[in-house]
C-alpha positions, 0 to 999 in steps of 0.5 A: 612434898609437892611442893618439893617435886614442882622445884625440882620439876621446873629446875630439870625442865631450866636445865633441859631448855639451857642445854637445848639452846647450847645444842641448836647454838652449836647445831646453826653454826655447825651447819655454816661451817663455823667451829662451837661455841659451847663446846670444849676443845679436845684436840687440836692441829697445827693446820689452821684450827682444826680440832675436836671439840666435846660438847654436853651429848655431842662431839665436833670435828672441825677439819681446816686447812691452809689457803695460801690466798685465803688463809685458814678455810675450813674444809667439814664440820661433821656433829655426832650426838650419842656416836651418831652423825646428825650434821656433816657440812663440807665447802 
């Protein structure tokens, strides 16, 4: 039986430092402006790759816009965790 709960133990502490490291993944680039990488896309828009994007615990907004001598640009990132914002970045 302790045997069994130090398996389990260490298979919730991998799954803990698994989701840690796609979380502050999707935190840095977050904070630079950039659209997740661990994070599916709900929604989409046509201006340039604006979205919503769902994450394990956590939700996206990236909200783009077009340039005209720049193209795409992205105007915020805005990251909610458990419906409370931890990081919103704007240009």
């Amino acid at each position: 039986m302790k045997k069994m709960k130090k398996v389990l133990l260490r298979i919730l502490c991998i799954l803990i430092i698994c989701w840690l490291a796609m979380f502050m993944t999707d935190f840095i680039r977050s904070r630079t402006l950039h659209p997740p990488i661990f994070a599916y896309q709900l929604t989409s828009a046509d201006d340039g790759g604006s979205g919503t994007y769902q994450g394990l615990g956590y939700k996206v907004e990236v909200k783009k816009y077009m340039d005209i001598n720049f193209g795409a640009k992205t105007a915020y990132v805005k990251m909610c965790i458990f419906g409370k914002v931890i990081v919103y970045s704007n240009e």
